[in-house]
C-alpha positions in Angstrom: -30.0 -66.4 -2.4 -32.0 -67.4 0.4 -33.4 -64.2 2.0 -32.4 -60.8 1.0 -33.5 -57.8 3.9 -34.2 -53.7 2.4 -34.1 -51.5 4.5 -34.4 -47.1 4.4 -32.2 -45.2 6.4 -32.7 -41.7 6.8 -29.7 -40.2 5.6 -30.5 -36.5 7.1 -30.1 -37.7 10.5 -26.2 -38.7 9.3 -25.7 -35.5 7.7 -26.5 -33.5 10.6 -24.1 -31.5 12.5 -21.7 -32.2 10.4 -21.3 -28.7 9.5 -20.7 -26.2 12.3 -23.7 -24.3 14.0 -23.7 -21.1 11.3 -22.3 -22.9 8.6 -24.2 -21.8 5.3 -25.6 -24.6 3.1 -23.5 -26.9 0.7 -25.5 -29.5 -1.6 -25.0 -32.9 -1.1 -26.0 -35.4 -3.4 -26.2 -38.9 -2.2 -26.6 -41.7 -5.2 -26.1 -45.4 -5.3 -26.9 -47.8 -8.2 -30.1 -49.1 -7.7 -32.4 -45.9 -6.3 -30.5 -43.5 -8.3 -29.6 -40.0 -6.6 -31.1 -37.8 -3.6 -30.8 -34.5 -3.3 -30.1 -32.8 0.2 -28.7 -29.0 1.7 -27.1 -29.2 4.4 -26.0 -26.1 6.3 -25.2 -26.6 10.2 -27.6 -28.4 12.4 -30.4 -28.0 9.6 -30.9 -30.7 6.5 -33.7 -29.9 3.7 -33.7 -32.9 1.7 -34.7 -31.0 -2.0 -35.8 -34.1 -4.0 -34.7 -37.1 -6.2 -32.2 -36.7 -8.5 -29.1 -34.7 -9.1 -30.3 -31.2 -8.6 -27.2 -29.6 -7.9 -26.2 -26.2 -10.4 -24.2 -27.1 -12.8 -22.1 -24.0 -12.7 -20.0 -25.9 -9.9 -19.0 -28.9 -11.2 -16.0 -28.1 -11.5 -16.2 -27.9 -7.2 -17.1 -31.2 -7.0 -15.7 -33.9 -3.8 -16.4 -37.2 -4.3 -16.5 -39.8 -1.4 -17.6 -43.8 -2.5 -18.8 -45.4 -0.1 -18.1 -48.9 -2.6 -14.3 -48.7 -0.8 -16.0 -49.5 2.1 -16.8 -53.6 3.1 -19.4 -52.4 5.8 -21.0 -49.0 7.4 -20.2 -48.8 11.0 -22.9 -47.2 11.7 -24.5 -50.3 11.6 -22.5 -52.6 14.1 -25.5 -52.3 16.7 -27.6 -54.3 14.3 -25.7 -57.3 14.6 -24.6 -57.5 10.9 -23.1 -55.4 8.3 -24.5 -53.6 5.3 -22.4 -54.6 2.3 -22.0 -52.8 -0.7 -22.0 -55.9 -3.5 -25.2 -54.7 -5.3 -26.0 -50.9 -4.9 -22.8 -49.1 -3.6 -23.3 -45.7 -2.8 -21.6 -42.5 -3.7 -21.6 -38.6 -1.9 -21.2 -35.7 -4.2 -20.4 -32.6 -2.5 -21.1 -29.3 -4.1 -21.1 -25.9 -2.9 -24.0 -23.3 -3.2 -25.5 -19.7 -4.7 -25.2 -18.9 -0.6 -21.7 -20.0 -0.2 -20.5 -18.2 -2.9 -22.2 -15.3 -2.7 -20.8 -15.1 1.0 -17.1 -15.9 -0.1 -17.1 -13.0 -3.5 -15.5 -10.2 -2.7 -14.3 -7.2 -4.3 -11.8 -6.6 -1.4 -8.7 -7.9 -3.6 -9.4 -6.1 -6.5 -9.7 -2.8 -4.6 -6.8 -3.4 -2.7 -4.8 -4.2 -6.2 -6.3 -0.9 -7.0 -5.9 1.2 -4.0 -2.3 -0.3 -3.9 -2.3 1.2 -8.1 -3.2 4.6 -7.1 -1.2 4.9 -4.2 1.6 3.7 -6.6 0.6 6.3 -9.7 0.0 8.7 -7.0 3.9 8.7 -5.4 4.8 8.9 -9.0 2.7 11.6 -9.9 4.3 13.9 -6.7 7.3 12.6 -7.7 7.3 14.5 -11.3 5.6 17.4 -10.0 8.1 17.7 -7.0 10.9 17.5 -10.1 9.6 20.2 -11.9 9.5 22.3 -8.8 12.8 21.5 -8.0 14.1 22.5 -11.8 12.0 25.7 -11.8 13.5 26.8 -8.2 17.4 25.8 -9.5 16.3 27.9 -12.9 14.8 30.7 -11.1 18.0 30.8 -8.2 20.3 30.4 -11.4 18.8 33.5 -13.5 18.7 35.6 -10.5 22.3 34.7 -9.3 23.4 36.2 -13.0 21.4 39.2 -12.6 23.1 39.9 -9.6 26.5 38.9 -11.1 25.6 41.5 -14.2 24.6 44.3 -11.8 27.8 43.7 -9.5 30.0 43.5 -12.8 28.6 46.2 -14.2 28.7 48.4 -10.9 32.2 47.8 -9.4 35.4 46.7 -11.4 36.9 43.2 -11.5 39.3 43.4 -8.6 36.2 45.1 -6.0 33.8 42.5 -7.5 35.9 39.6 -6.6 36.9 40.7 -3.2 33.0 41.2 -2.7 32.4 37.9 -3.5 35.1 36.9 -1.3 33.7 39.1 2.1 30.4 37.2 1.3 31.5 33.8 1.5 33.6 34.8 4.3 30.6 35.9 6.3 28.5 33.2 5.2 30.9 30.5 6.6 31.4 32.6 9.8 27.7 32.3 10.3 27.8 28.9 10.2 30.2 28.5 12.7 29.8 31.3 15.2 25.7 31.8 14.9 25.1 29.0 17.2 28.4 30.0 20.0 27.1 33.9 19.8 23.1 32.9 20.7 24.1 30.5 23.6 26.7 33.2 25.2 24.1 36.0 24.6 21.0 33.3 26.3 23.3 32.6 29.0 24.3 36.2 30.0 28.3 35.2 29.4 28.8 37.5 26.1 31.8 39.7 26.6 30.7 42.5 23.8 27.9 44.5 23.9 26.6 44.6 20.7 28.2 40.8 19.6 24.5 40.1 19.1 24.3 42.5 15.9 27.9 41.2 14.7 26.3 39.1 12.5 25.3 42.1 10.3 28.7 44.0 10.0 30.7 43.9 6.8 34.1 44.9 6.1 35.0 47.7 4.3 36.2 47.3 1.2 38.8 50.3 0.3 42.1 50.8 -0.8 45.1 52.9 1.0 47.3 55.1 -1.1 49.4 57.3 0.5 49.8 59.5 -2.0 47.0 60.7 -4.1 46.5 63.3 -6.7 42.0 64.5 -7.6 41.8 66.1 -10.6 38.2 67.4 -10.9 37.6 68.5 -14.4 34.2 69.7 -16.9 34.1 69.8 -20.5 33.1 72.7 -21.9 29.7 72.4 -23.8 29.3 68.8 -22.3 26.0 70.3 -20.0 23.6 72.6 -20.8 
């Protein structure tokens, strides 16, 4: 070895703006064999340099990216010199790391309450669902106990042959509203109804009744029966 040159470059002025303008700080480490390691934060167009030695937090090791400069025959940052910086004896190493700021600006609870706001909306639906069930069962129970109290009272009032024929002038009517509700309102709006009183049609019923042509009342007491 005939000469050998050492030189200190000032590493900050590399490491800034590298990082956009608000970028918030990541620690860098910068280490080679024969100085050891320097510690530096670099956040946007600022560079602290914190101090000798690995100073990062451990609790992100596991975030670690690693760039070695010993793949490196020369830095180009040093063409203008006129010769080359070579790595032989004390290659250099960058540890990236991130920092308390960075994370603190990247937790979030926003995925766990939308996981939980999705959950209630979910347990929610289900919920109305049940209780819309249950609604629906009680109305069904409640139209089925009244339709056999009315089918008791009808029984009980008229015999067999009037009940049925009841029942039948009911769903009669019922389907004739249906279809002739909507006709009889538009001819009534629009002035063309032919009848009178076709707007309370809707309400008559047929008679129910029975023709005998011949037909013998006996009106008779028993004696004793009132007082």
């Amino acid at each position: 070895i005939v000469a050998m040159i050492k030189s200190t470059l000032n590493w900050a002025t590399y490491f800034r703006n590298v990082l956009t303008p608000n970028a918030l700080p990541v620690r860098v480490v910068l280490e080679n064999s024969c100085d050891g390691a320097f510690t530096y934060d670099v956040s946007g167009q600022e560079v602290n340099y914190i101090g000798k030695g690995d100073l990062h937090n451990s609790k992100f090791d596991d975030m670690v990216e690693t760039a070695d400069f010993s793949q490196w025959v020369e830095l180009e940052e040093t063409d203008h010199l006129g010769f080359g910086i070579h790595q032989d004896l004390c290659p250099y190493n960058l540890r990236v790391y991130p920092t308390l700021e960075l994370e603190d600006d990247n937790y979030s609870f926003r995925p766990f309450l939308i996981t939980l706001s999705v959950a209630l909306v979910f347990l929610f639906s289900i919920g109305m669902f049940f209780v819309y069930d249950r609604l629906v069962e009680r109305r069904q129970k409640l139209v089925m106990a009244t339709a056999m109290t009315n089918l008791a009272v009808v029984s009980n009032l008229f015999p067999k042959n009037v009940r049925d024929r009841v029942y039948a002038a009911e769903e009669e009517e019922l389907a004739a509203k249906k279809a002739g509700t909507k006709a009889k309102l538009k001819s009534f709006a629009d002035g063309t109804s032919n009848h009178p009183n076709e707007r309370f049609d809707v309400y008559k019923t047929k008679p129910i009744a029975d023709l005998f042509l011949e037909t013998t009342v006996l009106f008779a007491d028993i004696s004793g029966f009132t007082a």
